[in-house]
MILUMPA-600742 format. One record per residue (C-alpha): x, y, z; residue in one letter. Coordinates in pm, 1 decimal, padded with zeros to 6 digits. Layout:
BEGIN
X; Y; Z; A .
...
***
This chain:
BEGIN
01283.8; 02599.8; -00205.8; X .
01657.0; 02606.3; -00145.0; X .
01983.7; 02378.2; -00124.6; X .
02085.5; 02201.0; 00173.4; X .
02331.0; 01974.4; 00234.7; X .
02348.2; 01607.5; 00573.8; X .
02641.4; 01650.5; 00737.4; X .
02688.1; 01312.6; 00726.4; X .
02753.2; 01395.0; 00323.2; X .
03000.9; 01671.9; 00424.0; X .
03164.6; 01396.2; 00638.8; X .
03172.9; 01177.8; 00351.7; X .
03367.5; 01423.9; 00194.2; X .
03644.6; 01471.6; 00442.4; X .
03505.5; 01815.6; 00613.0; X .
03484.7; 01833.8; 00975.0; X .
03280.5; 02135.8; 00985.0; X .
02997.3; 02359.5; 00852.9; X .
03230.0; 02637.1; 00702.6; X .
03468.1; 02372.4; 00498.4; X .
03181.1; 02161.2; 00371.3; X .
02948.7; 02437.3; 00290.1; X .
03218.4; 02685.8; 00131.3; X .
03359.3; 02417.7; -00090.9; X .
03004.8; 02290.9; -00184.4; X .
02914.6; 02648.9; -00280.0; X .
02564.6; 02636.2; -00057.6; X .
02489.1; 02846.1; 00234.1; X .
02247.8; 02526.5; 00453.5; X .
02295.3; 02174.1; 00612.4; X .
02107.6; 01935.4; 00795.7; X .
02288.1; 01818.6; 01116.0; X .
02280.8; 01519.1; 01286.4; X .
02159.5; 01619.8; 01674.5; X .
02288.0; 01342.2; 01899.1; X .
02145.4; 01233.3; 02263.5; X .
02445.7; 01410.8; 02401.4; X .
02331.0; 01676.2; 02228.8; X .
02606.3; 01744.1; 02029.7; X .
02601.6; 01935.4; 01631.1; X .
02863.7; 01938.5; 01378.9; X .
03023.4; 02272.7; 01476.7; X .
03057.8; 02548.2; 01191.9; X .
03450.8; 02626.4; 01202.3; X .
03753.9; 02413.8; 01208.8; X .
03808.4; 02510.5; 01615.8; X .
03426.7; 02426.5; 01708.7; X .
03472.3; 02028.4; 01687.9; X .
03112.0; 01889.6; 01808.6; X .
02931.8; 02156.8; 01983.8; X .
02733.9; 02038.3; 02242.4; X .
02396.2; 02258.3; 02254.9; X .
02292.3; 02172.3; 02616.1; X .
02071.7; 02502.9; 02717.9; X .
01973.7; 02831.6; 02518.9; X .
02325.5; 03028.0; 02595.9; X .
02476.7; 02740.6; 02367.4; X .
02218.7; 02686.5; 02084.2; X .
02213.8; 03106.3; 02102.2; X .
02554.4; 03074.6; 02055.6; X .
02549.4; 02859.6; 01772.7; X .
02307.8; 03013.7; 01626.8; X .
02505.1; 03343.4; 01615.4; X .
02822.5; 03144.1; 01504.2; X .
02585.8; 03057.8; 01137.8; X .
02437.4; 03417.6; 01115.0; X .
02819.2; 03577.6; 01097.9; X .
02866.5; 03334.9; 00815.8; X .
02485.6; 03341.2; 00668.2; X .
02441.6; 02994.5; 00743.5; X .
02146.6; 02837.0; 00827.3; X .
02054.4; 02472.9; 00968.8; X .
01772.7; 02342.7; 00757.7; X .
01658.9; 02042.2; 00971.8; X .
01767.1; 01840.7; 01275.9; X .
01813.8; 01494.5; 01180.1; X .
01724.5; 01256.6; 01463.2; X .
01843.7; 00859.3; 01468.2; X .
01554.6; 00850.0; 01700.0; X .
01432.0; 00438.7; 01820.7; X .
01042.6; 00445.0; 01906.6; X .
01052.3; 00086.5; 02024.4; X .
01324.2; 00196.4; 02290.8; X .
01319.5; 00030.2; 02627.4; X .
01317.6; 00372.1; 02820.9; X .
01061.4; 00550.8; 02563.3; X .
00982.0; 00816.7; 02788.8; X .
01333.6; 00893.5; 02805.4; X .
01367.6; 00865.4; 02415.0; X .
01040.3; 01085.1; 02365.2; X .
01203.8; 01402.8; 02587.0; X .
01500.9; 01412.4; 02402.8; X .
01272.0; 01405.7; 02072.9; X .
01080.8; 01698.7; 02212.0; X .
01392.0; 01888.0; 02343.0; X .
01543.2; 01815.7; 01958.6; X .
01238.8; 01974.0; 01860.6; X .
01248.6; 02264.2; 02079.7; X .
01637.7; 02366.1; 01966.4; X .
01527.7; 02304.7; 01625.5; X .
01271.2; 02625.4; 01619.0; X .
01529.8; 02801.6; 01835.5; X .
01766.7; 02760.3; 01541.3; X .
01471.7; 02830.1; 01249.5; X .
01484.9; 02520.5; 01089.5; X .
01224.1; 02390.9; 00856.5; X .
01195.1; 02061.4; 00974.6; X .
01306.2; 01788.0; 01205.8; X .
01354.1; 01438.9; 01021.3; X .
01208.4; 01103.5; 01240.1; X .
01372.8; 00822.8; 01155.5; X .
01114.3; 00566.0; 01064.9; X .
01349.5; 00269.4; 01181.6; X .
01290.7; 00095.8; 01556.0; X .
01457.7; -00160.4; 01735.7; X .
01310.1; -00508.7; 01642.4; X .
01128.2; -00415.6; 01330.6; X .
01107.9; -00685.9; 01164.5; X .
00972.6; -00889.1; 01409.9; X .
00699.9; -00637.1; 01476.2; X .
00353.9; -00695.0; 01265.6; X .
00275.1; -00380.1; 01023.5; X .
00035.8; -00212.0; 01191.2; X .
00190.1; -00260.9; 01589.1; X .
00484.7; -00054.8; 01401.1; X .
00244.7; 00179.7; 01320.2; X .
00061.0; 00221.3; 01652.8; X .
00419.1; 00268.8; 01777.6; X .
00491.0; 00540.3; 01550.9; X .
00172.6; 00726.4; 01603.0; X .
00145.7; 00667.6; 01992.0; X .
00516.4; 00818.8; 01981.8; X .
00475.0; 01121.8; 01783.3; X .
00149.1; 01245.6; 01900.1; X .
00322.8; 01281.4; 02266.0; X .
00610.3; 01459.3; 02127.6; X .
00346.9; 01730.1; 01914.6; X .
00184.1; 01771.5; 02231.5; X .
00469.4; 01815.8; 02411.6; X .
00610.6; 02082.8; 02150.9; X .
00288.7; 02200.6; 02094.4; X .
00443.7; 02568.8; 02139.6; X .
00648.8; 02537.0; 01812.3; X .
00546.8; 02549.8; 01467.0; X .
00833.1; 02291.2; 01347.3; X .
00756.2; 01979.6; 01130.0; X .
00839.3; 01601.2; 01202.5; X .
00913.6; 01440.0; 00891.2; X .
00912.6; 01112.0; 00903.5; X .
01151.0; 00927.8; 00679.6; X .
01134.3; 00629.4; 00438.3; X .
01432.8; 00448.6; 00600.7; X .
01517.9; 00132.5; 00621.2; X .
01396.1; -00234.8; 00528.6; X .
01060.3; -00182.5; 00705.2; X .
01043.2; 00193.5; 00645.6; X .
01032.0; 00194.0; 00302.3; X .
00667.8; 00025.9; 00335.6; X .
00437.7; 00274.6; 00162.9; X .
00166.6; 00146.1; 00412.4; X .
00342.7; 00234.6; 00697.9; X .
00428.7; 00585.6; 00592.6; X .
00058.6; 00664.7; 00538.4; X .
-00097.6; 00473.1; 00829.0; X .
00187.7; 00657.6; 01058.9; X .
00055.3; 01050.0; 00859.2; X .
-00290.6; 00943.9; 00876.1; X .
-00316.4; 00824.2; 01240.6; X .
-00105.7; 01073.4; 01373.7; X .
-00376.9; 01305.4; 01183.7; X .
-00191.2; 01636.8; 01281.0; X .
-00050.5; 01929.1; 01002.5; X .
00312.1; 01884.8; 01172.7; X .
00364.0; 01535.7; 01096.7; X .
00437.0; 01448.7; 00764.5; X .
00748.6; 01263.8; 00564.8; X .
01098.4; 01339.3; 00507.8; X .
01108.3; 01217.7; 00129.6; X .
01398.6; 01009.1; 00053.4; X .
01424.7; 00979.0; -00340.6; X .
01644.0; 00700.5; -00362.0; X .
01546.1; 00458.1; -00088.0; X .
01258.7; 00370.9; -00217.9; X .
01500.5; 00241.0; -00503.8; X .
01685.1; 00078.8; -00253.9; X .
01421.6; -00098.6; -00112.8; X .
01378.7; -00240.4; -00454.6; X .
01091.5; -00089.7; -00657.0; X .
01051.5; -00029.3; -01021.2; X .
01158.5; 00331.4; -01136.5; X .
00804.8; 00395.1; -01187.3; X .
00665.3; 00320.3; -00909.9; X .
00890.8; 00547.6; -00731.2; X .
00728.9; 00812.9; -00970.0; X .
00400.3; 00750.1; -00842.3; X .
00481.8; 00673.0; -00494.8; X .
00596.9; 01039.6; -00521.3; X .
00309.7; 01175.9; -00637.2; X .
00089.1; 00995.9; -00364.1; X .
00293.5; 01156.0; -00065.9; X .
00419.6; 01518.6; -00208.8; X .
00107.3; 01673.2; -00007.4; X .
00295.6; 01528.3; 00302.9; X .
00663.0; 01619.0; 00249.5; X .
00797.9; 01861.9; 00494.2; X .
01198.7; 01800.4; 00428.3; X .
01358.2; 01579.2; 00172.1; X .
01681.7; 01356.8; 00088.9; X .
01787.8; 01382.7; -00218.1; X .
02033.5; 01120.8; -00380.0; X .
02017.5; 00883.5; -00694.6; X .
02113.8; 00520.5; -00836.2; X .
02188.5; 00456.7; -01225.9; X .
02113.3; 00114.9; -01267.6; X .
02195.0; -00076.3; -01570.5; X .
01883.3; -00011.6; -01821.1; X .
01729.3; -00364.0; -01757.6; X .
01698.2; -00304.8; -01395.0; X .
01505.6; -00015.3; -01339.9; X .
01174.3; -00179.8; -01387.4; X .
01176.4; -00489.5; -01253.6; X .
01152.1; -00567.5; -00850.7; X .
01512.4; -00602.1; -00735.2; X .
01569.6; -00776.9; -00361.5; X .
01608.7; -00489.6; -00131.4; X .
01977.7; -00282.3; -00129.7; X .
02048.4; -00475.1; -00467.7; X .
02424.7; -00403.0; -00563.1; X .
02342.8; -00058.4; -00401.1; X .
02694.7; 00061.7; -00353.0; X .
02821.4; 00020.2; -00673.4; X .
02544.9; 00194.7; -00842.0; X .
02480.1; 00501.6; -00598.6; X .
02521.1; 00777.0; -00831.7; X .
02528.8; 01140.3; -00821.4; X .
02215.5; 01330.2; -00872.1; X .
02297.3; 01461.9; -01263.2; X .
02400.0; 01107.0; -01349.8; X .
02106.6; 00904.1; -01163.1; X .
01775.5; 00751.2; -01305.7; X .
01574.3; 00974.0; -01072.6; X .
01432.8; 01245.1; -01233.2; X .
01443.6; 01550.1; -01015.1; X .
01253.4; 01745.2; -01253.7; X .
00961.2; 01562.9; -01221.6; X .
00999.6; 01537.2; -00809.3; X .
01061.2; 01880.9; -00768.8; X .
00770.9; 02011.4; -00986.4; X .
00577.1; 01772.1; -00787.0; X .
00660.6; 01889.1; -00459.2; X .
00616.4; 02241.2; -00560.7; X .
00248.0; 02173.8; -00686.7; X .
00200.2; 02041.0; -00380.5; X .
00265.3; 02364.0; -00216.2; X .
00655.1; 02230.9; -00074.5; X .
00870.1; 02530.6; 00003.4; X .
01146.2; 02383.6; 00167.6; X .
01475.5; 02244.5; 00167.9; X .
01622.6; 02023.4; -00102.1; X .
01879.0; 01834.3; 00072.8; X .
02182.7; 01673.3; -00106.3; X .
02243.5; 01332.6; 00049.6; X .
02468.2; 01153.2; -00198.7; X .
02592.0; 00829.9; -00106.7; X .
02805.6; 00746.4; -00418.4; X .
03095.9; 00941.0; -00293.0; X .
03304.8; 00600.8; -00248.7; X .
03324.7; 00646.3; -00579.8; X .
03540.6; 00875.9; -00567.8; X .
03887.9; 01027.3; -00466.2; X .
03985.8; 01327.9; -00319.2; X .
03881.8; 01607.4; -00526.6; X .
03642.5; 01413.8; -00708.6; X .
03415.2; 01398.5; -00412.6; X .
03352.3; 01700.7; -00406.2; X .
03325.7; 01795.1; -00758.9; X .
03070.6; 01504.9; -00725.0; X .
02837.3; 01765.5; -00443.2; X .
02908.2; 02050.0; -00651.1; X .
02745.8; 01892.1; -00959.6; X .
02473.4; 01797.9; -00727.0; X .
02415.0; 02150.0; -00622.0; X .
02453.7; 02288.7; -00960.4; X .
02139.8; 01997.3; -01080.9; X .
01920.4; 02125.1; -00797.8; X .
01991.8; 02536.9; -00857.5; X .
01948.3; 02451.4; -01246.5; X .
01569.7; 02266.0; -01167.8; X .
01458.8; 02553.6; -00901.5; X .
01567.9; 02857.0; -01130.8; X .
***
């Protein structure tokens, strides 16, 4: 396993590129968001948003991280599988997929949220879902790279959905991208998060990590879903989640890959203190994988 960092964190922050986020951080990965133009948070101050629109640019980019020992850990897609144009939707999947074994990533993360949701019955979500990535792994059937599906979202979160979406889809590349606290979000007992873990570390193939410390009288019972979420987003030493426990769970499981700091509390916090806040976070994860 090893330490990554969303970009959208670094953002958080106040970086506007790899180098500044990652130095500071003390972490040599990120996951980057990969837009429909395209674009990737660039790795120096000059880059801006790098557009990587053909294999002379993600080459490019790709040599930019290597003179600095970077790496990009996933490609995180905000990806709509109830889109009116899906074909349209489902190339630029594929093509995300594509520059993401170009640039050696471990994983691409599938957002598990779709326009309409929650006017769409369970298992039509699911059929969605399935119907959508089984084109895409046929269409990047040359590349070894995982879709991780993430637990995202109010319908997302639905532990029946995640496994009838791994289960019909039925293929080794299709698994979950493990968010640890949004199944918190969603509302569930501390617990249950345990052994919703459990159930679905044979299927993680990238993970968010972030935490919550609710007030002791909380974490058990069923909260409504995003309950007072903002002021208790925490960072990962000072959250109820145990990453111990996840960790050696994903690691009996046979996970090798990226533990990715996504740590939503940093409202919290001012200047500096945001990130001190991902440096402690670091520090937790490098302390559990030593």
């Amino acid at each position: 396993m090893y330490i990554s960092i969303n970009d959208y964190t670094l953002k958080g922050a106040g970086f506007n590129c790899l180098k500044a986020g990652l130095d500071a951080v003390g972490i040599k990965a990120a996951e980057v968001g990969f837009g429909r133009d395209l674009t990737v948070m660039g790795v120096t101050p000059d880059s801006g948003m790098v557009t990587l629109d053909g294999p002379d640019a993600v080459e490019e980019y790709d040599r930019r991280l290597d003179e600095h020992g970077y790496r990009i850990s996933a490609l995180m897609l905000s990806n709509n599988f109830n889109a009116d144009d899906l074909d349209k939707e489902l190339e630029w999947v594929a093509r995300a997929v594509r520059t993401a074994h170009s640039l050696g990533c471990s994983a691409v993360r599938i957002d598990a949220i779709m326009a309409g949701e929650r006017e769409i019955p369970l298992q039509e979500r699911v059929n969605k879902t399935v119907n959508a990535l089984r084109q895409v792994v046929e269409a990047t059937k040359d590349t070894p790279i995982p879709l991780g599906v993430e637990n995202h979202g109010v319908c997302g979160n639905d532990p029946q959905f995640l496994e009838g979406v791994v289960q019909g889809v039925g293929d080794k590349r299709v698994g979950l991208t493990l968010d640890t606290a949004n199944f918190y979000w969603w509302g569930l007992p501390l617990s249950q998060l345990y052994e919703i873990y459990q159930r679905f570390a044979p299927y993680v193939v990238n993970t968010h990590c972030k935490s919550v410390n609710y007030p002791e009288e909380d974490r058990e019972r069923r909260r409504e879903t995003g309950w007072k979420y903002g002021e208790y987003a925490a960072p990962l030493p000072d959250g109820d989640i145990d990453f111990r426990k996840v960790i050696g769970w994903l690691k009996d499981a046979g996970y090798d890959g990226p533990v990715c700091i996504e740590d939503e509390s940093l409202g919290r916090f001012e200047g500096p203190g945001k990130v001190r806040a991902l440096q402690r976070d670091a520090d937790h994860l490098a302390s559990i994988i030593r």
